[in-house]
Backbone as CSV, one residue per row, in Angstrom:
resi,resn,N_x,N_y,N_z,CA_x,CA_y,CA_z,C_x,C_y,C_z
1,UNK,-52.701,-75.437,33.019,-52.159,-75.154,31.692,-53.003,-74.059,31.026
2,UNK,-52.177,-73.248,30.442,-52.905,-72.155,29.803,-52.548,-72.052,28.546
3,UNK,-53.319,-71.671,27.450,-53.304,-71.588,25.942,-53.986,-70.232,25.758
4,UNK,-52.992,-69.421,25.174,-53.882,-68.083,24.897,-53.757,-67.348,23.543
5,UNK,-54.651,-67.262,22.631,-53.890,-66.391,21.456,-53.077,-67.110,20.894
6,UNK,-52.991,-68.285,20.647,-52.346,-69.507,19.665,-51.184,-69.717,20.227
7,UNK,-50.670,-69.143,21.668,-49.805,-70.250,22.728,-49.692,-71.935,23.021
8,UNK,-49.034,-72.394,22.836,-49.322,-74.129,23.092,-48.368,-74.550,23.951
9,UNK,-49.030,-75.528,24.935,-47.976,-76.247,25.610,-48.238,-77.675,25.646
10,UNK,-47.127,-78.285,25.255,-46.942,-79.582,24.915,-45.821,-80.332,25.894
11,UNK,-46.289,-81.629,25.671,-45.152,-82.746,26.911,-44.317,-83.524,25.939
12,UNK,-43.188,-83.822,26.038,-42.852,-84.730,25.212,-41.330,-85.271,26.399
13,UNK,-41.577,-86.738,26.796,-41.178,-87.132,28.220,-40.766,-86.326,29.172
14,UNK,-39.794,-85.803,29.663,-40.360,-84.772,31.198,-39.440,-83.570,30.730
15,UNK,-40.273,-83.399,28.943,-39.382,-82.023,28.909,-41.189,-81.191,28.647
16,UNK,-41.124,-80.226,29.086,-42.487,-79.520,28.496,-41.920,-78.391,27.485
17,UNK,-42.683,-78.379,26.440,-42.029,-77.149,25.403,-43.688,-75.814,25.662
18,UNK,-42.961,-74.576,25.928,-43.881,-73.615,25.688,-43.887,-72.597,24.749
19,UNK,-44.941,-72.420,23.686,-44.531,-72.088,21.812,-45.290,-70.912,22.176
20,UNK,-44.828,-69.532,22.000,-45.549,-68.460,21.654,-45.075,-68.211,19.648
21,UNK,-46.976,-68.085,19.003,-46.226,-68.208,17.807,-46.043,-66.848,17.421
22,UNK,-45.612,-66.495,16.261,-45.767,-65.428,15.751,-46.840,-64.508,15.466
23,UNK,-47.006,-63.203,16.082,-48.529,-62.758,16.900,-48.361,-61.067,16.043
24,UNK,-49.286,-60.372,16.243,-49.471,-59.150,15.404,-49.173,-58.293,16.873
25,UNK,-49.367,-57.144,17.502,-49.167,-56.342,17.921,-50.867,-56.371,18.460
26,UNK,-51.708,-56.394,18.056,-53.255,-56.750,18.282,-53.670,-57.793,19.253
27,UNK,-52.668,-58.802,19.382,-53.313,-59.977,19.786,-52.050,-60.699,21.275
28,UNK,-52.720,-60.563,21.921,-51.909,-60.887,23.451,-52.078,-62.839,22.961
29,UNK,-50.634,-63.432,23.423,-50.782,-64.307,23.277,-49.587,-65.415,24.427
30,UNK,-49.929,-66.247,24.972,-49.578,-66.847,26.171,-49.326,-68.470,25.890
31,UNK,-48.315,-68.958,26.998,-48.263,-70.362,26.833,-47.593,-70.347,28.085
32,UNK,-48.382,-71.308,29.127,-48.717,-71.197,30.665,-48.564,-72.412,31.301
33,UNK,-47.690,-72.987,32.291,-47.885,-74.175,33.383,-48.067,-73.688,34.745
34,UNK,-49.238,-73.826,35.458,-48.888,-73.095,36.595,-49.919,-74.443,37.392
35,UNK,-49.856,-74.454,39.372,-50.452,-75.333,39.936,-51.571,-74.681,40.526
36,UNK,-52.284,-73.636,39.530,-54.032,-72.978,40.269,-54.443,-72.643,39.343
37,UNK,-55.517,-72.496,39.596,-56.803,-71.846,38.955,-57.828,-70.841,39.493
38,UNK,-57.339,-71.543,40.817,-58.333,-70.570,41.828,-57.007,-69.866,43.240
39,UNK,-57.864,-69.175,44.008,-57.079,-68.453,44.587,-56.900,-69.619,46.021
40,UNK,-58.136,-70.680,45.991,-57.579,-71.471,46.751,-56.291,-72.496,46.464
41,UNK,-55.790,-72.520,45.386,-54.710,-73.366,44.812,-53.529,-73.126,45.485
42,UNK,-53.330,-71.457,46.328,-51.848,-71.016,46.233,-52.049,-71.960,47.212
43,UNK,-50.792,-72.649,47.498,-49.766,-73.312,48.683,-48.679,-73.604,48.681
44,UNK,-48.063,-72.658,48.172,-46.475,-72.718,48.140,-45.998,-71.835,48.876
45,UNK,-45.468,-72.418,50.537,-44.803,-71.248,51.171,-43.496,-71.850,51.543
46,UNK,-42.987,-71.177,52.128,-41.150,-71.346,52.736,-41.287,-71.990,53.977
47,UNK,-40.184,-73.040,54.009,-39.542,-73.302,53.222,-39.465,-74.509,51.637
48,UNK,-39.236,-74.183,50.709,-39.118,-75.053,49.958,-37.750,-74.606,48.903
49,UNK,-37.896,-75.620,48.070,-36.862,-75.538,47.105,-37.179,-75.913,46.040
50,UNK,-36.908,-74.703,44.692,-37.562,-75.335,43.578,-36.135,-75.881,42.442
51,UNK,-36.340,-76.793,41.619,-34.872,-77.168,40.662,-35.682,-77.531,39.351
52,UNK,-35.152,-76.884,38.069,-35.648,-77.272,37.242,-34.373,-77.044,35.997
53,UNK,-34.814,-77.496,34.638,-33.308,-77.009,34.049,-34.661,-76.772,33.013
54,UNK,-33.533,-75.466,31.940,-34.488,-74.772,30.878,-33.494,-74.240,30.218
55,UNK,-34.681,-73.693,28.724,-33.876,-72.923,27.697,-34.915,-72.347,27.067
56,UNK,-34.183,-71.314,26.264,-34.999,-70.821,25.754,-34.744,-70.769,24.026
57,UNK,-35.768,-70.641,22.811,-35.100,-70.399,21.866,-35.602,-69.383,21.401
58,UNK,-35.046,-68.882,20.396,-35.156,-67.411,19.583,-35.601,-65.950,20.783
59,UNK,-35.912,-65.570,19.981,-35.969,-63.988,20.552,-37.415,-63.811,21.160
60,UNK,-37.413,-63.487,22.713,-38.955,-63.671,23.220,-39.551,-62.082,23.244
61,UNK,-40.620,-61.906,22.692,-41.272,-60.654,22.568,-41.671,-60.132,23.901
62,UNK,-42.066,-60.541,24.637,-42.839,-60.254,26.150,-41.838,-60.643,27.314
63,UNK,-42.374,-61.206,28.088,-42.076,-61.385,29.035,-41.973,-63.564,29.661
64,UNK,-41.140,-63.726,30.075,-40.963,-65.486,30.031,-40.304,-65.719,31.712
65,UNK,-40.396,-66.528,32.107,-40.005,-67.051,33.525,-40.607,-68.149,33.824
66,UNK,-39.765,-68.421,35.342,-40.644,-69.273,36.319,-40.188,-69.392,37.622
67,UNK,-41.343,-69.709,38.272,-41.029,-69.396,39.799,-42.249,-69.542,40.559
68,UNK,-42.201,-68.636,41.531,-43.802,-68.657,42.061,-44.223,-67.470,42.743
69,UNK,-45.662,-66.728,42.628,-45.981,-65.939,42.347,-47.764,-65.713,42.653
70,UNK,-48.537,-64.232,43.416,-49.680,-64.736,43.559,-50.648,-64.441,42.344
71,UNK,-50.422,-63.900,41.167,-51.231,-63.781,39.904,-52.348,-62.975,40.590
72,UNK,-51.593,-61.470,40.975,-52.507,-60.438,41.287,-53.681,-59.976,40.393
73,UNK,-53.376,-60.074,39.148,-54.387,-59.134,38.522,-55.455,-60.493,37.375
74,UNK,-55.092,-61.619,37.815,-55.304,-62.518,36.610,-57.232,-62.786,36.632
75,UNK,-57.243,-63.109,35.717,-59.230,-63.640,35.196,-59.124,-64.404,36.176
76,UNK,-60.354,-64.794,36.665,-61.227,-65.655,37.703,-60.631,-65.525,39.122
77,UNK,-59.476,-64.251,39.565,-58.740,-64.080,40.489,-59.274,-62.988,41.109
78,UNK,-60.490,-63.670,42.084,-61.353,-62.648,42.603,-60.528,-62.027,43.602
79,UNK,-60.655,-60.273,43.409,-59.932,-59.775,44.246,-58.846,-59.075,44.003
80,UNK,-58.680,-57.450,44.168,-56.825,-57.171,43.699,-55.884,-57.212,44.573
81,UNK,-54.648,-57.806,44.195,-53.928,-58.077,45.615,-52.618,-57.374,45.313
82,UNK,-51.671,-56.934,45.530,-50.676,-56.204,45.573,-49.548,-57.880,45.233
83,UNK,-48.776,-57.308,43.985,-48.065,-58.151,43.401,-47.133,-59.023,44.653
84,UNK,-46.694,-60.686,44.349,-45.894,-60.674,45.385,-45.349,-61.920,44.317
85,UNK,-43.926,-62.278,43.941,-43.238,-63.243,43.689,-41.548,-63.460,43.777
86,UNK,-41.198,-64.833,43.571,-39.768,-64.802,43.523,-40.204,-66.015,42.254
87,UNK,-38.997,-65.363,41.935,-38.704,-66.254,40.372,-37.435,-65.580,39.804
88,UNK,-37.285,-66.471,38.310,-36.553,-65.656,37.421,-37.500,-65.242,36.166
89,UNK,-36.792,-64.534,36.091,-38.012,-63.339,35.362,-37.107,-62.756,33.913
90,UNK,-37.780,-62.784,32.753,-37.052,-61.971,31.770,-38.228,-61.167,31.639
91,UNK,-37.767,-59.786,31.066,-38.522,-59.003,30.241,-37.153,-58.410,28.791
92,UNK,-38.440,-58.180,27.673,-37.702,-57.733,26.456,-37.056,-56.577,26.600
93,UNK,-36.788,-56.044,25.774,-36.245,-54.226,25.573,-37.882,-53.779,25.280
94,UNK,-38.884,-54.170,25.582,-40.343,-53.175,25.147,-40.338,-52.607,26.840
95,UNK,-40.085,-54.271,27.435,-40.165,-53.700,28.686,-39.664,-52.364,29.573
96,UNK,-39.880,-52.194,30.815,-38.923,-51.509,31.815,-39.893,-51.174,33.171
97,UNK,-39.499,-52.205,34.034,-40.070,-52.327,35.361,-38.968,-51.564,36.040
98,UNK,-38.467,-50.866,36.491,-37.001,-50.140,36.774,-37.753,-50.272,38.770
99,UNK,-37.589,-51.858,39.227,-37.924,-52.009,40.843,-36.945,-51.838,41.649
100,UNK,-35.556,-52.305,41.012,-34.404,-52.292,42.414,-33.821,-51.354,41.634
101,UNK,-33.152,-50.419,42.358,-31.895,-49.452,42.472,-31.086,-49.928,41.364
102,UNK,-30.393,-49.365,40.754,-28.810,-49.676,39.610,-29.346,-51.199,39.369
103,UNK,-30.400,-51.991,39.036,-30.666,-53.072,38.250,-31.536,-53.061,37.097
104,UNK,-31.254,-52.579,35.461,-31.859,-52.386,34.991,-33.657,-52.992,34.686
105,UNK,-34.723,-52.110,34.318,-35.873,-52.845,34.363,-36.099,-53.592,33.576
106,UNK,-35.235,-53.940,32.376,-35.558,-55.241,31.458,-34.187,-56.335,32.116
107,UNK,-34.650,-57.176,31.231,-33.629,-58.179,31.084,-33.648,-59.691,31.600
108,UNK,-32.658,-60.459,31.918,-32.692,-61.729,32.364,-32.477,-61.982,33.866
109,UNK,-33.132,-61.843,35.035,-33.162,-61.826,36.291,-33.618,-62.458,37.314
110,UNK,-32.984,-62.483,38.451,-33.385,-63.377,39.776,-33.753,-62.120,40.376
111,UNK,-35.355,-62.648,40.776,-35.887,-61.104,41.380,-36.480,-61.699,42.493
112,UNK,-37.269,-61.044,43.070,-38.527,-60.715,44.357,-39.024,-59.811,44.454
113,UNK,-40.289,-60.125,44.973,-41.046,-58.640,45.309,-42.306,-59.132,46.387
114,UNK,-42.364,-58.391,47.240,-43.823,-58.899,48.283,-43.872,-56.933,48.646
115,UNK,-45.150,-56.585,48.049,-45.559,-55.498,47.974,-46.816,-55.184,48.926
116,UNK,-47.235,-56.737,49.146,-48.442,-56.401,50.573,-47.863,-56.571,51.659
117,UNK,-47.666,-55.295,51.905,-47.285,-54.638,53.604,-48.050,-53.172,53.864
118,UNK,-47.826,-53.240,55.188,-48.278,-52.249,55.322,-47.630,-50.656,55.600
119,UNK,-46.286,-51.061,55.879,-45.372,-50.237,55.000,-45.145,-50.009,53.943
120,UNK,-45.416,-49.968,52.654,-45.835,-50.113,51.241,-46.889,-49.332,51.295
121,UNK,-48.491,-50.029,52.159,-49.465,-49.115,52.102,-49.345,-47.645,52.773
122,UNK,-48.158,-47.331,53.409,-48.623,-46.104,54.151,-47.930,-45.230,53.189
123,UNK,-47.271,-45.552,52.266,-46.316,-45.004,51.566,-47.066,-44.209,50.249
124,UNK,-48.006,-45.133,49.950,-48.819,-45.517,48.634,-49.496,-43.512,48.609
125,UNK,-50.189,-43.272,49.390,-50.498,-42.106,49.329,-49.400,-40.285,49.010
126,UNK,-48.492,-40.645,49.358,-47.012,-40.326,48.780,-46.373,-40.060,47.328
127,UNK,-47.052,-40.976,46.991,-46.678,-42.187,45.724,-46.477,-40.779,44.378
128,UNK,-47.601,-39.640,44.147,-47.755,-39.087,43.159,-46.443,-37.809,43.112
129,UNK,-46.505,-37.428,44.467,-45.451,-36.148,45.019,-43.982,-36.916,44.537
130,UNK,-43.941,-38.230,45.260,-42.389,-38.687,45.071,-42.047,-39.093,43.721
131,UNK,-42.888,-39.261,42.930,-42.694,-39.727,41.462,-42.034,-38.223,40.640
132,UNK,-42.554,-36.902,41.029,-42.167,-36.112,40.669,-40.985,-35.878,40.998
133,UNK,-40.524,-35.787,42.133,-39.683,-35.668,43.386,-38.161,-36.500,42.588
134,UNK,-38.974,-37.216,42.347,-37.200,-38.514,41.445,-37.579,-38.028,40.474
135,UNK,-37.511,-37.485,39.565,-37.259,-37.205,38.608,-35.918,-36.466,38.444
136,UNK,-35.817,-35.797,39.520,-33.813,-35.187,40.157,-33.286,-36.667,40.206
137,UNK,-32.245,-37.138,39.607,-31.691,-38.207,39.712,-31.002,-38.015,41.362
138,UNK,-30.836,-37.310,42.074,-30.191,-37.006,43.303,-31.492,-37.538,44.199
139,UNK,-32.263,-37.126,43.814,-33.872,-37.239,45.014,-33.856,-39.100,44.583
140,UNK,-33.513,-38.931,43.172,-34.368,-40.859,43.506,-33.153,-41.547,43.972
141,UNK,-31.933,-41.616,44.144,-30.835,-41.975,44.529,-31.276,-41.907,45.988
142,UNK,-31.920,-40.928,46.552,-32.298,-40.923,48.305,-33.773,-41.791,48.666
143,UNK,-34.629,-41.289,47.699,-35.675,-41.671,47.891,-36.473,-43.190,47.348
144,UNK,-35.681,-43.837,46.058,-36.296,-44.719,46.049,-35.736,-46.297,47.175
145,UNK,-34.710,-46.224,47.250,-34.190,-47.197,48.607,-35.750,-47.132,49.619
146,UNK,-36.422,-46.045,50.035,-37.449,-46.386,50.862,-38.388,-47.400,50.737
147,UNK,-38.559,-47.160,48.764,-39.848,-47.475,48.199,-39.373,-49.064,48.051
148,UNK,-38.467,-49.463,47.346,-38.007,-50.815,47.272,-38.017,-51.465,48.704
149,UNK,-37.450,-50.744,49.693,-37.498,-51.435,51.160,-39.190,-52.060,51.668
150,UNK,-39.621,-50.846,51.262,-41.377,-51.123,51.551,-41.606,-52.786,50.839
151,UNK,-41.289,-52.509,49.682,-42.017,-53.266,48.476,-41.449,-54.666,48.856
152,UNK,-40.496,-55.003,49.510,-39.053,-56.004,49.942,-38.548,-56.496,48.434
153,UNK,-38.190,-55.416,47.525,-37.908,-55.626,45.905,-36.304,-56.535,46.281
154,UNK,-35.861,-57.439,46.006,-34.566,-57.678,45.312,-34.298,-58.083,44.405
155,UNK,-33.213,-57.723,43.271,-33.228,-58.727,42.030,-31.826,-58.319,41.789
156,UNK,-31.013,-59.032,40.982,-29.910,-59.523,40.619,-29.965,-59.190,38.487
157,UNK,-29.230,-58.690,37.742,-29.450,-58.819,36.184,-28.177,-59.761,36.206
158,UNK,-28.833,-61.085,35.257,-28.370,-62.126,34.969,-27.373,-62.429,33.691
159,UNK,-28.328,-61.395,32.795,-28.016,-61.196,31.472,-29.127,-60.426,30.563
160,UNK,-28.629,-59.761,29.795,-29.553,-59.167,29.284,-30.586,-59.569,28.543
161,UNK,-30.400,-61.077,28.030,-31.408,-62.048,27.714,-30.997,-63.722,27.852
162,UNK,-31.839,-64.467,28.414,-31.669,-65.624,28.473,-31.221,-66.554,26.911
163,UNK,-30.344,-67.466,26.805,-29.449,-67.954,25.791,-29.849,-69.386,25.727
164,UNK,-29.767,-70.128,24.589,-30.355,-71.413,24.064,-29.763,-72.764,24.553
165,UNK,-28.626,-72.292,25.560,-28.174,-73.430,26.060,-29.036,-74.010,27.483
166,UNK,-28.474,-75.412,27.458,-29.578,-75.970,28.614,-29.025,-75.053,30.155
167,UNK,-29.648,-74.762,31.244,-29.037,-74.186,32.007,-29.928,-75.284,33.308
168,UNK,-29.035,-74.905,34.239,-29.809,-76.129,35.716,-30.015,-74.444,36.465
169,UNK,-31.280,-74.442,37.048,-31.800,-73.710,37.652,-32.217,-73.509,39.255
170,UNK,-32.223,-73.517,40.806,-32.478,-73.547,41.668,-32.667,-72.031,42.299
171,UNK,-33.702,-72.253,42.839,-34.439,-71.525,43.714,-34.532,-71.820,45.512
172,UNK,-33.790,-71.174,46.393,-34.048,-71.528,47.496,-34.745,-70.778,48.354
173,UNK,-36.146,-70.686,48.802,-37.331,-70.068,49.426,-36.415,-70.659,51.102
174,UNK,-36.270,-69.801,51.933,-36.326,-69.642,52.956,-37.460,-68.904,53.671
175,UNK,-37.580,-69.034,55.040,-38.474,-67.950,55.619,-37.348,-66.730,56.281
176,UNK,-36.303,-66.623,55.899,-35.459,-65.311,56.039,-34.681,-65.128,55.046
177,UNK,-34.927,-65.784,54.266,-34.186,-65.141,52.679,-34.202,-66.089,51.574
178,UNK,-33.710,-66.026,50.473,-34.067,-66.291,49.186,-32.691,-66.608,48.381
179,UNK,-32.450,-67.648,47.679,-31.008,-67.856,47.530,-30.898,-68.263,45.832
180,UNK,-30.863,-67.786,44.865,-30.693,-67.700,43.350,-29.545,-68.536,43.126
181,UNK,-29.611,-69.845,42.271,-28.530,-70.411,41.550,-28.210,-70.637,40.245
182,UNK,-27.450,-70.787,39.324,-27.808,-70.940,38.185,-26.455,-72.089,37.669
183,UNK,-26.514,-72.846,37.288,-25.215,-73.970,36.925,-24.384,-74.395,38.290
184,UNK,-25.155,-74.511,39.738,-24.352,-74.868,40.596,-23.961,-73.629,41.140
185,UNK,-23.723,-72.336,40.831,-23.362,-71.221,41.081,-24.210,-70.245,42.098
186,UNK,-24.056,-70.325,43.223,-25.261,-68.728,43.656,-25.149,-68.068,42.965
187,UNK,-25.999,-67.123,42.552,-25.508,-65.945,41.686,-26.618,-64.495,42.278
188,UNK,-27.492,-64.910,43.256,-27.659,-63.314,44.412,-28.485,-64.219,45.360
189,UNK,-28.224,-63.513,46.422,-29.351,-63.448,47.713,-29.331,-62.660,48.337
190,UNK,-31.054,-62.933,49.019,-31.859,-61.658,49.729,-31.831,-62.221,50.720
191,UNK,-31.753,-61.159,51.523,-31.911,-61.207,53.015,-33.860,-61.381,53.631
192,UNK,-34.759,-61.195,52.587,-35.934,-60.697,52.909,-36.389,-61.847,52.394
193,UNK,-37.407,-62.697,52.640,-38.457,-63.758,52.068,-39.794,-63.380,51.792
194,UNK,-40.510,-63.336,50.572,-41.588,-63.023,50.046,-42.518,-64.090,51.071
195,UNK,-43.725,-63.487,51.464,-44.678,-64.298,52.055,-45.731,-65.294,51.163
196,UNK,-46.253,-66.170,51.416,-46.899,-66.948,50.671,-48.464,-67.160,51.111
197,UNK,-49.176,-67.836,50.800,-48.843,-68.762,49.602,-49.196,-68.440,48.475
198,UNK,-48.286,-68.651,47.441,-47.859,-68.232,46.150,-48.346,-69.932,45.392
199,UNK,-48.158,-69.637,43.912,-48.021,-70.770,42.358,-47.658,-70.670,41.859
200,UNK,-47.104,-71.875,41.731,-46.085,-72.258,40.854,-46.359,-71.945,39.293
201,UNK,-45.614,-70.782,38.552,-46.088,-70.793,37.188,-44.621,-70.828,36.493
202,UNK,-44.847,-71.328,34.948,-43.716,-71.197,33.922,-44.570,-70.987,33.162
203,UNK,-43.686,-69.547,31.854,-44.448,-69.094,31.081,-44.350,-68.101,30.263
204,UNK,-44.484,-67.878,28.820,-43.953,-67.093,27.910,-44.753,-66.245,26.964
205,UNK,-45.101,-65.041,26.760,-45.896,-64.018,26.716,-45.488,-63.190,25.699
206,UNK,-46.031,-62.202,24.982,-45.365,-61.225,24.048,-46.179,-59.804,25.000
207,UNK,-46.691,-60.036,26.552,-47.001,-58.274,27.070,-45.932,-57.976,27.140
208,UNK,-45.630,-56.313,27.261,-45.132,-55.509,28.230,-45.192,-54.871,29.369
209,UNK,-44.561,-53.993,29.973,-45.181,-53.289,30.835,-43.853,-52.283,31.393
210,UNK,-44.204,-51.158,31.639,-43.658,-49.907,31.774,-44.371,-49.732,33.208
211,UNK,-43.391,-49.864,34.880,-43.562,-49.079,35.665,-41.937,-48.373,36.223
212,UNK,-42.107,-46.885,36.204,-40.204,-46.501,36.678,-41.516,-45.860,37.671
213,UNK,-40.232,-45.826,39.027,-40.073,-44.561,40.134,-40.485,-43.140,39.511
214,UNK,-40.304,-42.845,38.627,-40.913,-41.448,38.133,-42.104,-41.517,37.352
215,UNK,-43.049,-42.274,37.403,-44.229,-42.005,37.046,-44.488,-43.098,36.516
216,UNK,-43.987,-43.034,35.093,-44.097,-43.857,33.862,-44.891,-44.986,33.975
217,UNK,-45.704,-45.093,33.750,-46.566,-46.564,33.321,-46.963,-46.516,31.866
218,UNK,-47.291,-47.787,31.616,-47.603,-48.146,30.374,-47.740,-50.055,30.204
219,UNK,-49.049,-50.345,29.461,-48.857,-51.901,29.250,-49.650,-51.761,28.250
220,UNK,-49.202,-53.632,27.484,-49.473,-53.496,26.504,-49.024,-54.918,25.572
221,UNK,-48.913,-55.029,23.999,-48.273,-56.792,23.983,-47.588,-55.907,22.370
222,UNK,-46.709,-56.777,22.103,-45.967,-56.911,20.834,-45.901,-57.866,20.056
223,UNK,-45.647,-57.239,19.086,-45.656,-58.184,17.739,-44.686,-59.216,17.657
224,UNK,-44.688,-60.107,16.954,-43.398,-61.099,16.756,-43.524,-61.540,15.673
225,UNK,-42.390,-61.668,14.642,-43.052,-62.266,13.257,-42.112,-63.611,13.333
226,UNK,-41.513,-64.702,14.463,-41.489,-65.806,14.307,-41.681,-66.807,15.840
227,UNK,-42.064,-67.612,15.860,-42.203,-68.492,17.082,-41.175,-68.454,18.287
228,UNK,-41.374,-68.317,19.229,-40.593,-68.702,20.562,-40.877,-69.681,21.289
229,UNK,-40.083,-70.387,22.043,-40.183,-71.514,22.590,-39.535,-71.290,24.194
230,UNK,-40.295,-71.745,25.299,-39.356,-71.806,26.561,-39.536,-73.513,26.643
231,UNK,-38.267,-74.362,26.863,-38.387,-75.122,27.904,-38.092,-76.001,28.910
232,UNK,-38.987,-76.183,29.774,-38.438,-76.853,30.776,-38.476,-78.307,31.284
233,UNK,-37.740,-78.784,31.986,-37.281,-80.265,32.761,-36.661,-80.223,33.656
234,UNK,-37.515,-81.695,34.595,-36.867,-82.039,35.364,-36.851,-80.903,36.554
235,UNK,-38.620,-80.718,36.616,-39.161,-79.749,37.714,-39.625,-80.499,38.812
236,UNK,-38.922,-79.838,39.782,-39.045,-80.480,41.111,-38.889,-79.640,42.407
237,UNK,-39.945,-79.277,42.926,-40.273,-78.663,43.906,-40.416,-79.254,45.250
238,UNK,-39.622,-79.102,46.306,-39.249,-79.783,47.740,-39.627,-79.259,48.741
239,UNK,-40.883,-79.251,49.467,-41.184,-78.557,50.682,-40.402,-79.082,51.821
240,UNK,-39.870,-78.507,52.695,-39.775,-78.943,54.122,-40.707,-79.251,54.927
């Protein structure tokens, strides 16, 4: 459990509520369930199956999800590791991760990404020429399909923001692909399975973050002048 910047997470019978409150633009602030602390914690690999049902309320400043994931860049996470998760994932309009082809970089989404390969790494040196290179909407139409292939990016836009009704959620981790549900419904799958072992996190944030194919980076957190809430029940994770 994580509390950051006046984030709270609370139990109240097997619903957990996660409160990001109203935060200045100054102050990064978090409300976190995840199963590590340390990098020996990850053990979540394929196959499994995750089911949980959630909601969200009001308008989330940052970034909110859940799924599982190796918390590349996080405190006490000795070591940098090249991002790798499947989850569902929102980001705000501050955001814009622009990873898969024609799927916009904000919004409400069933994604993936396993970026440690070594196709990825041979690419990486590349990286500054081709950023220029797409900036021709014709060149990144050819050229970023490589970069996503490397990265094994897939994601699906769900909606442009997640909505206050209860929703039933499933996740199916294969070791050859990845299967997104939402109300009983598939709603995308990948042919590619992120490698593990990954942790389990749920969790609601006011960062941003700005990476496109043409250069652009940028991170950072936003303001909110009233409380957000994610939450979830009736989490249940099924290894084979």
């Amino acid at each position: 459990m994580t509390e950051i910047g006046g984030g709270q997470v609370a139990q109240e019978g097997d619903i957990w509520r996660l409160t990001l409150p109203a935060v200045s633009a100054r102050v990064y602030a978090d409300a976190q369930l995840s199963t590590y602390r340390t990098r020996q914690d990850f053990r979540h690999r394929p196959p499994l199956e995750l089911r949980l049902r959630a909601r969200f309320t009001r308008e989330i400043p940052g970034t909110a999800g859940f799924g599982f994931w190796n918390h590349p860049f996080g405190p006490g996470m000795r070591g940098l590791r090249l991002p790798t998760a499947v989850w569902f994932f929102y980001g705000a309009p501050s955001n814009n991760m622009a990873l898969a082809r024609d799927v916009p970089g904000r919004g409400w989404k069933a994604a993936q990404i396993d970026a440690a390969h070594a196709e990825f790494l041979a690419l990486l040196p590349t990286a500054p020429a081709a950023a220029l290179l797409m900036r021709s909407r014709r060149l990144y139409r050819w050229l970023w399909p490589i970069a996503q292939r490397a990265m094994r990016v897939s994601e699906h836009l769900i909606a442009e923001a997640p909505d206050s009704a209860w929703h039933d959620y499933c996740l199916e981790w294969a070791r050859d692909g990845v299967r997104f549900s939402v109300d009983g419904d598939c709603i995308h799958e990948s042919g590619m399975s992120p490698r593990g072992p990954l942790g389990f996190v749920a969790w609601i944030d006011n960062q941003y973050a700005v990476v496109t194919p043409q250069g652009k980076f940028d991170f950072g957190v936003t303001a909110s002048d009233s409380a957000s809430t994610l939450e979830i029940a009736q989490v249940l994770i099924v290894e084979s």
